[in-house]
Short mmCIF file of the C-alpha atoms (twelve columns), coordinates in Angstrom:
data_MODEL
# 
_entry.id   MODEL 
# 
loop_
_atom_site.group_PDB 
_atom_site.id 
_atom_site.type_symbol 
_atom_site.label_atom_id 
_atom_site.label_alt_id 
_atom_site.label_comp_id 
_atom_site.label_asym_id 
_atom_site.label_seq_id 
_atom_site.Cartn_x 
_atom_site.Cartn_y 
_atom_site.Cartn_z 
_atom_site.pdbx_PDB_model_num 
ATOM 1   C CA . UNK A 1   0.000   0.000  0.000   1 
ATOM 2   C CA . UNK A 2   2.766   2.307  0.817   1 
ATOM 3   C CA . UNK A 3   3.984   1.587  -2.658  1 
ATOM 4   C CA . UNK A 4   1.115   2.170  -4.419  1 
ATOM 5   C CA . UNK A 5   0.333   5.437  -2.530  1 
ATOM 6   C CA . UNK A 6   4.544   6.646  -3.374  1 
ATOM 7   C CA . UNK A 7   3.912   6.150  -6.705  1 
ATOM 8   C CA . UNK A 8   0.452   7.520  -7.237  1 
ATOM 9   C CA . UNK A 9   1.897   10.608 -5.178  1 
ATOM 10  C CA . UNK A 10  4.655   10.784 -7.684  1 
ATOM 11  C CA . UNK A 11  2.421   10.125 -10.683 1 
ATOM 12  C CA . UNK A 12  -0.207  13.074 -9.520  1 
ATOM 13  C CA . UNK A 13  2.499   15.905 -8.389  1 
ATOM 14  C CA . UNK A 14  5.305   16.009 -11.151 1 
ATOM 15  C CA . UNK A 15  3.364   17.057 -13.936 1 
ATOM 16  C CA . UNK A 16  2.054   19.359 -11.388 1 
ATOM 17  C CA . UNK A 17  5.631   20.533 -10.613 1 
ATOM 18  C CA . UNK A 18  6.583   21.025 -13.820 1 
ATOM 19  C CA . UNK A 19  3.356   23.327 -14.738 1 
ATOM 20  C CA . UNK A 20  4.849   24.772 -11.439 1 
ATOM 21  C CA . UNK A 21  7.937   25.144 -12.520 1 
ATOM 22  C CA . UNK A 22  7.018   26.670 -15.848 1 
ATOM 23  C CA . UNK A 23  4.955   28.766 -14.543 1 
ATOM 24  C CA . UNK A 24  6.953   30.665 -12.078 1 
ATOM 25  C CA . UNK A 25  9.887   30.870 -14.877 1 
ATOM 26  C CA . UNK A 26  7.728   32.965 -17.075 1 
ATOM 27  C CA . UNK A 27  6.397   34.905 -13.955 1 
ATOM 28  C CA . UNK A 28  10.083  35.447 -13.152 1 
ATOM 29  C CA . UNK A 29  10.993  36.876 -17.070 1 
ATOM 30  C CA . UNK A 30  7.609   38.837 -16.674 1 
ATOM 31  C CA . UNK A 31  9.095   40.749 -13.565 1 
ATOM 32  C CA . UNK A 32  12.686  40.928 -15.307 1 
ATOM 33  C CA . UNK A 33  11.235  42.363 -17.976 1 
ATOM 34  C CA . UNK A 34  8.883   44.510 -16.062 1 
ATOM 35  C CA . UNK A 35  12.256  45.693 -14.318 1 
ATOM 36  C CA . UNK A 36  14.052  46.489 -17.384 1 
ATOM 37  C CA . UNK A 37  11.392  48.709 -18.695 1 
ATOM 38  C CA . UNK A 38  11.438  50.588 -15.473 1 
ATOM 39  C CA . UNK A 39  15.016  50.845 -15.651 1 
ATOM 40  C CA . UNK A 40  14.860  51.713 -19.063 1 
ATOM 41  C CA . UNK A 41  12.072  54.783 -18.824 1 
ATOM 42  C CA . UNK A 42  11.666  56.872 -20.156 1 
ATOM 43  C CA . UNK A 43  12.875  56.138 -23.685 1 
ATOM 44  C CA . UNK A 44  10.754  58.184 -25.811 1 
ATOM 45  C CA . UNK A 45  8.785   61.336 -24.636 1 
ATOM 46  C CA . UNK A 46  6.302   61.812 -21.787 1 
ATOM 47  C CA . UNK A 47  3.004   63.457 -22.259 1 
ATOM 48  C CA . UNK A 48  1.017   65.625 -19.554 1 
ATOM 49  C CA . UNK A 49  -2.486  65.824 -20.534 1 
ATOM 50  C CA . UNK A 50  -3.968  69.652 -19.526 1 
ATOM 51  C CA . UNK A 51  -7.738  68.403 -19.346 1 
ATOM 52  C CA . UNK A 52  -8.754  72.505 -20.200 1 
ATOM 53  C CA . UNK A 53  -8.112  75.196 -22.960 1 
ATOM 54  C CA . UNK A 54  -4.435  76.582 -23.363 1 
ATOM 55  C CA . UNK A 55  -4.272  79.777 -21.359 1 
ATOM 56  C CA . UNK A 56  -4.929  79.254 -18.173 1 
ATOM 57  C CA . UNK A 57  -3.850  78.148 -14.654 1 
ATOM 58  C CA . UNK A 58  -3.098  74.183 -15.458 1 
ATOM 59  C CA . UNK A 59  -1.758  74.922 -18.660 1 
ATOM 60  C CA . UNK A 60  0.766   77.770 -17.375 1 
ATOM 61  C CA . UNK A 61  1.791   75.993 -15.115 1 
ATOM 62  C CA . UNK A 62  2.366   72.572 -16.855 1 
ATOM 63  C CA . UNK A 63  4.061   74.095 -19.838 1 
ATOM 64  C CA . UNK A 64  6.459   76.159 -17.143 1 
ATOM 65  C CA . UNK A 65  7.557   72.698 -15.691 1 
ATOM 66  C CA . UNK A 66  7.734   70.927 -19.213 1 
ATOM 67  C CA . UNK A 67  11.043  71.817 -19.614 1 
ATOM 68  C CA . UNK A 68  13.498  71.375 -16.504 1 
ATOM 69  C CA . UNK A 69  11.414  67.922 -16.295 1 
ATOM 70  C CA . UNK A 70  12.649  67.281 -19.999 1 
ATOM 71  C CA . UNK A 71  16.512  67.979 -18.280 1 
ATOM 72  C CA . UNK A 72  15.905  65.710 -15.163 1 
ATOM 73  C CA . UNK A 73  14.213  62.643 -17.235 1 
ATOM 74  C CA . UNK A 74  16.204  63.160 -20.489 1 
ATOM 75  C CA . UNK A 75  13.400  63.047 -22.818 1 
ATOM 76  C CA . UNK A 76  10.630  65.816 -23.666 1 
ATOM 77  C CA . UNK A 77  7.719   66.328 -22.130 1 
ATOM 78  C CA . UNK A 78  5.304   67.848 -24.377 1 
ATOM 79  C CA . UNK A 79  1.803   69.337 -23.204 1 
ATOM 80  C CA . UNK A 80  -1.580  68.455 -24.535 1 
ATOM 81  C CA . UNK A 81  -4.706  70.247 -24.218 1 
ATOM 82  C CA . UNK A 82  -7.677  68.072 -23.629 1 
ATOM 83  C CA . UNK A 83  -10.601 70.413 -22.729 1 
ATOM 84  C CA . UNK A 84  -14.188 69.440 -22.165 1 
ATOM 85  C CA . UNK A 85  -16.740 68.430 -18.889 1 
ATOM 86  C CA . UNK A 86  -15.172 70.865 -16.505 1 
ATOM 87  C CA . UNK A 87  -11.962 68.431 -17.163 1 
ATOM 88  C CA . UNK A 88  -12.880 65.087 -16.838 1 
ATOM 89  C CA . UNK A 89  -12.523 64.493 -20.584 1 
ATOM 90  C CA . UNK A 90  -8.924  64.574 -20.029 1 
ATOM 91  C CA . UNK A 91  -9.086  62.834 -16.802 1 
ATOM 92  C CA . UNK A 92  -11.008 59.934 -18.578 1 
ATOM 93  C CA . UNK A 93  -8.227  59.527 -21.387 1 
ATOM 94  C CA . UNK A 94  -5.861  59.355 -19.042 1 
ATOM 95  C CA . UNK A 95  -6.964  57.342 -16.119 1 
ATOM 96  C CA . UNK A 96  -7.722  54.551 -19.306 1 
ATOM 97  C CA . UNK A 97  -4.342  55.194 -21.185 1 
ATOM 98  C CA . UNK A 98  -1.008  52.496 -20.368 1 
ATOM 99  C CA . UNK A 99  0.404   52.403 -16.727 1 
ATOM 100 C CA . UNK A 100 3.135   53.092 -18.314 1 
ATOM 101 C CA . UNK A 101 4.172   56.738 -16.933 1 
ATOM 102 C CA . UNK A 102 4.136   58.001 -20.365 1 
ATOM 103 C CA . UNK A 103 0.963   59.975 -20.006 1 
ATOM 104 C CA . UNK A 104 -0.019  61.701 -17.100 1 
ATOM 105 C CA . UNK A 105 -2.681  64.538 -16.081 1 
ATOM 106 C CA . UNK A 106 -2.455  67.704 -14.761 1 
ATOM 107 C CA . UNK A 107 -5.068  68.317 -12.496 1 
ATOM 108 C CA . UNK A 108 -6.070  70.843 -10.164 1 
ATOM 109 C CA . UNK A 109 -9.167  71.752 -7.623  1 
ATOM 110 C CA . UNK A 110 -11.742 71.221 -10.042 1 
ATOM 111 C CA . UNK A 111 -10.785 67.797 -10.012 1 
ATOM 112 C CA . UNK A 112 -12.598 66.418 -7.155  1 
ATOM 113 C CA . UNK A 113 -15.621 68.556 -7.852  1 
ATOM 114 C CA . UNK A 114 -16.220 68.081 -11.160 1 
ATOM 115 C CA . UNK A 115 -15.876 63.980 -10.168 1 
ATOM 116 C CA . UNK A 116 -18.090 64.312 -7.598  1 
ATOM 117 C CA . UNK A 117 -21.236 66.037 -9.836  1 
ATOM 118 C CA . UNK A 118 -20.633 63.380 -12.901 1 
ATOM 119 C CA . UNK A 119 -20.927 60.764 -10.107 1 
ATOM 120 C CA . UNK A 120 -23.993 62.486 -8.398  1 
ATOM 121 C CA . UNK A 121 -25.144 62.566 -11.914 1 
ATOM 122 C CA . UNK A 122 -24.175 58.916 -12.665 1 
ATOM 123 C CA . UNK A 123 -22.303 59.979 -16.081 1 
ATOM 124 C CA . UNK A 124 -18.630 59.552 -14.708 1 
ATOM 125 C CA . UNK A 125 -16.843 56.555 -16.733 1 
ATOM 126 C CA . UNK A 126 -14.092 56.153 -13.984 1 
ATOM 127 C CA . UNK A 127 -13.316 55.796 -10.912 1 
ATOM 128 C CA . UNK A 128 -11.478 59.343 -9.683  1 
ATOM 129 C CA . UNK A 129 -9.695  57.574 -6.687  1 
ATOM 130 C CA . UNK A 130 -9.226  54.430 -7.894  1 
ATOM 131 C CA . UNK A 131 -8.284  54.817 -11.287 1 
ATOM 132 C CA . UNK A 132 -5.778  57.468 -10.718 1 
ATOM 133 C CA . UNK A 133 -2.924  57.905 -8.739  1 
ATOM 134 C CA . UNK A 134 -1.422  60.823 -7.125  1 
ATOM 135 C CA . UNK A 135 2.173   61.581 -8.268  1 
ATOM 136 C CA . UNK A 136 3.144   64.810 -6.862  1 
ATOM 137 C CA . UNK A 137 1.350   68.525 -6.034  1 
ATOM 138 C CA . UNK A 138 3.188   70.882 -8.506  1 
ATOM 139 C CA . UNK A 139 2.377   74.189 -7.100  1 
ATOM 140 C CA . UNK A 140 -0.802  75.648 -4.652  1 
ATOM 141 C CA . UNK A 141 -2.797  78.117 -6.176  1 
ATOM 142 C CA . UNK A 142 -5.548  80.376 -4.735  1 
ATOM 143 C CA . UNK A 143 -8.866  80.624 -6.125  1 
ATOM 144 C CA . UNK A 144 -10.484 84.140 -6.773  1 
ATOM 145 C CA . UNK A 145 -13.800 85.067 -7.503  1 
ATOM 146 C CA . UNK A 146 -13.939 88.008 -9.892  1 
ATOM 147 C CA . UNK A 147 -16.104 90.306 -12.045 1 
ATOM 148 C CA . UNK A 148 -16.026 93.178 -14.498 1 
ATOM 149 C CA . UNK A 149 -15.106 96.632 -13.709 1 
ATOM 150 C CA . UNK A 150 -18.149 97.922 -14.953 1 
ATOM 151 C CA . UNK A 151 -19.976 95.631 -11.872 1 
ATOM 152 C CA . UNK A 152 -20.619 98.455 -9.409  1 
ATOM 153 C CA . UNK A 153 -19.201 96.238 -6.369  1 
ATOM 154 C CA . UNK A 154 -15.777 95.986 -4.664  1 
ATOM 155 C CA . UNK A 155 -16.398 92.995 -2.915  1 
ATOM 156 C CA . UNK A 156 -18.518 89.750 -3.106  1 
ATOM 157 C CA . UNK A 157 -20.761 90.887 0.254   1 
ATOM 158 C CA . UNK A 158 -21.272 94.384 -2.211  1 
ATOM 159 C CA . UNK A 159 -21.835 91.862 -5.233  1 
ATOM 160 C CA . UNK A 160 -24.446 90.249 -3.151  1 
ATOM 161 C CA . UNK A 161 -26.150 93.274 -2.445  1 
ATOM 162 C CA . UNK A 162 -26.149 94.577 -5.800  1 
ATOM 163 C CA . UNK A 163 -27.825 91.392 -7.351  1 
ATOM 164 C CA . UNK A 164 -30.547 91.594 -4.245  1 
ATOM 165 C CA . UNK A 165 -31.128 95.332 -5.470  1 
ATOM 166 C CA . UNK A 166 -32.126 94.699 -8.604  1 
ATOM 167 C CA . UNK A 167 -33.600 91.382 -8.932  1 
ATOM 168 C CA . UNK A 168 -35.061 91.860 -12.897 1 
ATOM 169 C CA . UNK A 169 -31.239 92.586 -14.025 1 
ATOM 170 C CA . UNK A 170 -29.976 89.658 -16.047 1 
ATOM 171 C CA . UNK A 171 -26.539 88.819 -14.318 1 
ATOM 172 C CA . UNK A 172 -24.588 86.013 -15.860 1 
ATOM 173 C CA . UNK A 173 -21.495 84.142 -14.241 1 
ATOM 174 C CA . UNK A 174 -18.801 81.622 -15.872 1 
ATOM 175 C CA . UNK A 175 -17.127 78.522 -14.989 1 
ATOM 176 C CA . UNK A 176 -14.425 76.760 -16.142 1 
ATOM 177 C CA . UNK A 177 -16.649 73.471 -17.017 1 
ATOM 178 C CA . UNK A 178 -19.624 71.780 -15.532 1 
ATOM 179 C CA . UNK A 179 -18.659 70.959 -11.977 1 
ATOM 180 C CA . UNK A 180 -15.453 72.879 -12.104 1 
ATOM 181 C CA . UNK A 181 -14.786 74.952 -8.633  1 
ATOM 182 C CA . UNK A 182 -16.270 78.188 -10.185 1 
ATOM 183 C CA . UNK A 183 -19.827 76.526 -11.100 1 
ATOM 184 C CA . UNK A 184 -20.387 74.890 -7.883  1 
ATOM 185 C CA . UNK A 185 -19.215 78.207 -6.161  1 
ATOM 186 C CA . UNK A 186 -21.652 79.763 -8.259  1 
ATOM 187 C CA . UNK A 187 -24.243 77.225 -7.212  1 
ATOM 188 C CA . UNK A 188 -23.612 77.663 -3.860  1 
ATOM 189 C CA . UNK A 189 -23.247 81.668 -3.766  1 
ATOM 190 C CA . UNK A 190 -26.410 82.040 -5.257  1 
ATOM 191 C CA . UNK A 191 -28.197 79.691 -2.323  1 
ATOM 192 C CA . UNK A 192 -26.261 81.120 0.157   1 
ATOM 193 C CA . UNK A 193 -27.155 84.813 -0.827  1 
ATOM 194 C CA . UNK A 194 -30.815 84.436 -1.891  1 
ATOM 195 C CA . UNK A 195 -29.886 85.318 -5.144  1 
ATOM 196 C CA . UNK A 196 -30.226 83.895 -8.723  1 
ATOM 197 C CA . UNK A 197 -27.594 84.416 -11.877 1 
ATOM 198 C CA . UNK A 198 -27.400 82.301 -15.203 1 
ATOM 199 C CA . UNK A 199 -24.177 79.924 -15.474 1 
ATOM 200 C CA . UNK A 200 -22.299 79.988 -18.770 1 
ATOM 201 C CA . UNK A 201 -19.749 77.242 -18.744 1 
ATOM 202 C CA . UNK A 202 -16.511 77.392 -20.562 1 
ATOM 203 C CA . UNK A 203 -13.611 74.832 -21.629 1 
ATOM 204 C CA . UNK A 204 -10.703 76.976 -19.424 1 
ATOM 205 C CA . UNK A 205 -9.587  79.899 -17.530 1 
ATOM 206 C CA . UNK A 206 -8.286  81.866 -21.033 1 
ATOM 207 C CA . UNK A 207 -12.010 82.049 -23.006 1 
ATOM 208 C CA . UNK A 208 -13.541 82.666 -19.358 1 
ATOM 209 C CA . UNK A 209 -11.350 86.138 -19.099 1 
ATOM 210 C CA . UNK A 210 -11.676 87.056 -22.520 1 
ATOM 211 C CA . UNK A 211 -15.921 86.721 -21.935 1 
ATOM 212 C CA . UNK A 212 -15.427 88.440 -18.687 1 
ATOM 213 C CA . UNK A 213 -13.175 91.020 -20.418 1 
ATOM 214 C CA . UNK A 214 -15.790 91.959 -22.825 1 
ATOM 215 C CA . UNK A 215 -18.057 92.375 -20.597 1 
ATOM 216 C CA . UNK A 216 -20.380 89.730 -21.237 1 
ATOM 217 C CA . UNK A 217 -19.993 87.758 -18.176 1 
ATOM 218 C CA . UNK A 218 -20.684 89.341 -14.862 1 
ATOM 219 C CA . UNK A 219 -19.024 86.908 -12.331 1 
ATOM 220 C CA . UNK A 220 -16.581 84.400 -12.399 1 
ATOM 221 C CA . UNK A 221 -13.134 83.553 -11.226 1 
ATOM 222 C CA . UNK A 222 -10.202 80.527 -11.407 1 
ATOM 223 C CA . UNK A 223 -7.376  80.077 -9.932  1 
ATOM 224 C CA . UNK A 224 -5.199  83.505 -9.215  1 
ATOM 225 C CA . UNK A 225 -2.830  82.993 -11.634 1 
ATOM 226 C CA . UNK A 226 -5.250  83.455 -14.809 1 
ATOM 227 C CA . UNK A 227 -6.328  86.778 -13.737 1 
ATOM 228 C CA . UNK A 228 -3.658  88.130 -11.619 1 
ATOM 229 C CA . UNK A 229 -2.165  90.427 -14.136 1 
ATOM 230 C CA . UNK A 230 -5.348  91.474 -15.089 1 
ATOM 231 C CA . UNK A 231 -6.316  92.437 -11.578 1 
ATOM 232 C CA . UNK A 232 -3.629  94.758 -10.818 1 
ATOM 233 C CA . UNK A 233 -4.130  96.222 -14.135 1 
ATOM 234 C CA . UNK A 234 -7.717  97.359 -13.028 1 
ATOM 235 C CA . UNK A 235 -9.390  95.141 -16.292 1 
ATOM 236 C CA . UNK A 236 -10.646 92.868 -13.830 1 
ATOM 237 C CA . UNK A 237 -12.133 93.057 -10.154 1 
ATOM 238 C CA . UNK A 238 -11.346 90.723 -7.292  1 
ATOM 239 C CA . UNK A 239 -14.583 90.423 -4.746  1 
ATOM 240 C CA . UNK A 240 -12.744 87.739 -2.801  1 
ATOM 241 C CA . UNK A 241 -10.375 84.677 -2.345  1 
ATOM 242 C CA . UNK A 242 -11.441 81.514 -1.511  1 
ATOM 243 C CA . UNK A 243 -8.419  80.197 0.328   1 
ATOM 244 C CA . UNK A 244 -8.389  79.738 3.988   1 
ATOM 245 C CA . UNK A 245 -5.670  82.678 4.231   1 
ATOM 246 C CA . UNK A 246 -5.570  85.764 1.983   1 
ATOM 247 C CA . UNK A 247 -2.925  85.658 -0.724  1 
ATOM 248 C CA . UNK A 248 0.155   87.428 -0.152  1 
ATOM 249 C CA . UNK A 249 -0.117  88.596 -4.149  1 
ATOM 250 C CA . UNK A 250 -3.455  90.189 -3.185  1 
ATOM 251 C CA . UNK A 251 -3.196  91.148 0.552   1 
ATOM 252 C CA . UNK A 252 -6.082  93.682 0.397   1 
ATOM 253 C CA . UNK A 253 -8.682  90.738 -1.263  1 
ATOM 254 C CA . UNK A 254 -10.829 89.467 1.782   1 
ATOM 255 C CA . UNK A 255 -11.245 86.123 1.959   1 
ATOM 256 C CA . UNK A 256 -14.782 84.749 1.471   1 
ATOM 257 C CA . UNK A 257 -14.818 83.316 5.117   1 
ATOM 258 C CA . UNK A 258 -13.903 87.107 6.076   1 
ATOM 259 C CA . UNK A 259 -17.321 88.506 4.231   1 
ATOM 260 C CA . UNK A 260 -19.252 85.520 6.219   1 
ATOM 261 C CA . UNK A 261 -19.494 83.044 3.004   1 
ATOM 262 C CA . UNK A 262 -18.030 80.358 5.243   1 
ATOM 263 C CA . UNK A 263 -17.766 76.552 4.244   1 
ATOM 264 C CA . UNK A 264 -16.318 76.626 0.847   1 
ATOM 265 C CA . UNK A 265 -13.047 77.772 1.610   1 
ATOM 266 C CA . UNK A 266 -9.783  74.994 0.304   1 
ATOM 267 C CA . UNK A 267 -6.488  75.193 -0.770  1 
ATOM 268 C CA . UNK A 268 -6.287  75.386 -4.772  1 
ATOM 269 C CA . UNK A 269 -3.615  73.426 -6.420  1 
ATOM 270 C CA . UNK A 270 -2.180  72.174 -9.634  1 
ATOM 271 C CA . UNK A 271 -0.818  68.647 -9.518  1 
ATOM 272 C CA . UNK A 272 0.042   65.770 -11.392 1 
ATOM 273 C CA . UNK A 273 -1.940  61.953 -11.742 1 
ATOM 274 C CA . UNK A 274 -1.367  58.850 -13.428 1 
ATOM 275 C CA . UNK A 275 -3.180  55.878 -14.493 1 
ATOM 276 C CA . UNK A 276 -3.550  53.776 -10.935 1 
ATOM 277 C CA . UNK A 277 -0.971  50.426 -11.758 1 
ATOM 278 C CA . UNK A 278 1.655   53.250 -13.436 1 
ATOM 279 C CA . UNK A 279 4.570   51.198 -11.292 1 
ATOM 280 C CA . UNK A 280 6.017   53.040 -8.159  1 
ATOM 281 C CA . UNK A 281 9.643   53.964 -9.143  1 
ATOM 282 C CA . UNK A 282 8.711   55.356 -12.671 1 
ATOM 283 C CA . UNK A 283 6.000   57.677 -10.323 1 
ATOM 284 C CA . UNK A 284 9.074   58.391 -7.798  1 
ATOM 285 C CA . UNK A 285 10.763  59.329 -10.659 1 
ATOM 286 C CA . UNK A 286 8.337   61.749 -12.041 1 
ATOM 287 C CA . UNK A 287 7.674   63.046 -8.457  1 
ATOM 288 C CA . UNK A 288 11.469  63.951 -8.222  1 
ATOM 289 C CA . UNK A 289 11.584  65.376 -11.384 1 
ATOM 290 C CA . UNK A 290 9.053   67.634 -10.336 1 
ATOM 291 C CA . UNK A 291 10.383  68.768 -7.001  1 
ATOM 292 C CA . UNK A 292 13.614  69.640 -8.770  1 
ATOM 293 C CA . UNK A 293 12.044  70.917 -11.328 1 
ATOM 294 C CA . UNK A 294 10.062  73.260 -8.856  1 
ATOM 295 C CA . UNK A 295 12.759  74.138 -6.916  1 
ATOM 296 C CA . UNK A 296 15.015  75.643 -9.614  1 
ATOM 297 C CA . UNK A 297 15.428  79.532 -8.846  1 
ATOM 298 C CA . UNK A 298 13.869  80.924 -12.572 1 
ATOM 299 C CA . UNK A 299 10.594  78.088 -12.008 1 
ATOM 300 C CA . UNK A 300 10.424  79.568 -8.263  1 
ATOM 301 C CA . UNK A 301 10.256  83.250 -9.275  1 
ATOM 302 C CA . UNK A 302 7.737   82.809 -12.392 1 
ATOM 303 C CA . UNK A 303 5.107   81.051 -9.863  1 
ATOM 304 C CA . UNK A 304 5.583   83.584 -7.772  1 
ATOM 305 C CA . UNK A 305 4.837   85.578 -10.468 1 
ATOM 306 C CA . UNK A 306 1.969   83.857 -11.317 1 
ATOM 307 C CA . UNK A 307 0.713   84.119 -7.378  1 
ATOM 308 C CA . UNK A 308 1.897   80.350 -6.958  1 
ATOM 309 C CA . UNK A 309 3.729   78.932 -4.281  1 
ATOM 310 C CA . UNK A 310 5.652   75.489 -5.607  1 
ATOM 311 C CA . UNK A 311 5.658   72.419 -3.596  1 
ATOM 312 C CA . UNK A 312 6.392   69.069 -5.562  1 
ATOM 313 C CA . UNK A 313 4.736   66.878 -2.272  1 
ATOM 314 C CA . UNK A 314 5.085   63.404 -1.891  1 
ATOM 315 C CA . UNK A 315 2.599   61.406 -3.705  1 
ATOM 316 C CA . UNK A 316 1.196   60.272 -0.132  1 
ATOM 317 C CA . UNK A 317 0.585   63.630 0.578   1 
ATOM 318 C CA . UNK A 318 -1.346  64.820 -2.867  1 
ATOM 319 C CA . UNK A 319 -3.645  61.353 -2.256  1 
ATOM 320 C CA . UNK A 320 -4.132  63.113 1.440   1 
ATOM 321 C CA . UNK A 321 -5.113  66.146 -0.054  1 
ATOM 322 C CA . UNK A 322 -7.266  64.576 -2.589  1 
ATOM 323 C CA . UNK A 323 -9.387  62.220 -0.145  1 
ATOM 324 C CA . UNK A 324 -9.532  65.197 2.115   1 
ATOM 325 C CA . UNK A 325 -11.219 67.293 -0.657  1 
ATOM 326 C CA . UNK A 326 -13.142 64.647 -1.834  1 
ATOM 327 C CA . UNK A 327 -14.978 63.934 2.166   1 
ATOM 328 C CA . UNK A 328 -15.068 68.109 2.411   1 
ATOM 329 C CA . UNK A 329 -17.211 68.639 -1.107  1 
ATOM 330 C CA . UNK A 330 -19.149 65.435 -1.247  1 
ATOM 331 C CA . UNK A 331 -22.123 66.602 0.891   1 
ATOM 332 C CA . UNK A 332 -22.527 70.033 -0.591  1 
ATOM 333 C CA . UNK A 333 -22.286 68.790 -3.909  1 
ATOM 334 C CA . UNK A 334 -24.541 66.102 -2.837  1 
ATOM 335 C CA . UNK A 335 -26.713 68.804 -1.609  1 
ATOM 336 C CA . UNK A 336 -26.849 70.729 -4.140  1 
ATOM 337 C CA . UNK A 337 -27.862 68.751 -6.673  1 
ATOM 338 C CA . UNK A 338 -25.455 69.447 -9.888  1 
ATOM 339 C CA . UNK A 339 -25.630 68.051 -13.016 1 
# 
């Protein structure tokens, strides 16, 4: 019996061994392989997707880091514009393209938001937290909240008043996309203030300004660096910031908070994602090509320029940031009921 049982043992596990043995070789030329390619990135040129119009905030900023990245990863990094649906278009070509750090997306506070309406709506074809993964905060950003000079109001508690005043005026304000951080602001201004405006949405910052600047929009804002030249040249109007602190490039700009619009207040930023099983070390690489790319003196002074302050965080830190956003908006947007 102990015979037969050796030998049926025997007969039963050596094929088994050998599919065994097979099939931990190829798993073992899979992760050579997978190891060469890492070692061997980037070996042709890495795209960062800007999911709105040339012009504004995102783009600025990813075209201003394009190049000292090129110089740290030896390759170019070109920029692409992919605008559309308050930039989840981009976000959805990305989060679907290769994990293969060769596309990425620069992203920014409208992120979150715009995620979290498509999802309220039941249109969003990804998962924003799962599908993406946080590489590395490029720069923070303020938000502003602006309007025309010819808007009789210095101030968004004045802005208020003056759309109270005259109820029958037709007052129009502009986002950068359906759920972008300027539409739900919008959204939630008018609640807030017992007033009513129309929303016009656009594909950026740029065509935004150049409504505003015509005077055809009455409201509208982005992030400080679209319209900061524009402010101190009097074209445009700042009626607050929407950062927890007021921004040193506009240190006479109340914050919202300050005028008693409290609970929409969050840092703005500009940062970069990847498709979610984009391997760690080619994301630590892009990371530290970004934080030296950030810290170089010329980058530092053109943010600051721009009303930026650079950062190039730790992915851990821009997925903290993200989730954080993500818990702060969900109810209001929730609440609101966006689509």
């Amino acid at each position: 019996m102990r015979i037969a049982a050796s030998f049926m043992h025997s007969a039963v596990t050596q094929p088994a061994r050998r599919r065994w043995a097979r099939l931990l070789l190829a798993a073992g030329l899979a992760a050579s392989l997978g190891a060469a390619n890492a070692a061997d990135w980037p070996a042709r040129p890495v795209k960062i997707v800007v999911p709105f119009a040339a012009g504004g905030t995102t783009d600025l900023i990813a075209r201003l880091i394009a190049t000292p990245m090129s110089q740290q990863l030896g390759q170019p990094v070109v920029v692409e514009n992919r605008p559309g649906v308050g930039g989840l278009l981009g976000a959805d070509a990305v989060a679907k393209a290769a994990p293969d750090g060769y596309t990425v997306l620069m992203a920014n506070i409208s992120y979150p938001l715009a995620a979290l309406v498509a999802q309220g709506a039941k249109r969003l074809n990804f998962d924003p937290l799962g599908d993406l993964r946080s590489v590395s905060v490029v720069a923070n950003v303020p938000l502003v909240i602006t309007s025309t000079p010819s808007v009789p109001a210095s101030n968004l508690n004045e802005f208020a008043a003056l759309l109270k005043q005259n109820p029958s005026t037709h007052y129009a304000y502009g986002s950068t996309g359906p759920g972008s951080y300027i539409h739900v602001f919008g959204v939630w201004f008018q609640e807030q203030a017992g007033v009513r405006m129309t929303h016009v949405p656009f594909k950026g910052a740029a065509p935004l300004k150049s409504e505003m600047l015509a005077g055809r929009i009455h409201m509208g804002g982005d992030q400080l660096s679209s319209s900061l030249s524009d402010i101190r040249a009097g074209s445009l109007t700042a009626l607050a910031v929407t950062s927890p602190q007021r921004s040193p490039s506009l240190p006479d700009t109340p914050t919202a908070s300050e005028l008693g619009f409290k609970g929409i207040d969050t840092e703005g930023w500009n940062g970069l994602l990847a498709p979610a099983k984009t391997p760690d070390d080619i994301v630590a690489r892009i990371g530290d090509a970004v934080a030296k790319a950030v810290q170089q003196p010329a980058i530092r002074q053109r943010l600051a320029e721009l009303g930026a302050e650079p950062s190039g965080s730790s992915p851990a830190q821009m997925s903290a940031l993200l989730q954080g956003q993500f818990a702060q908006f969900g109810p209001m947007v929730s609440r609101l009921q966006l689509d």
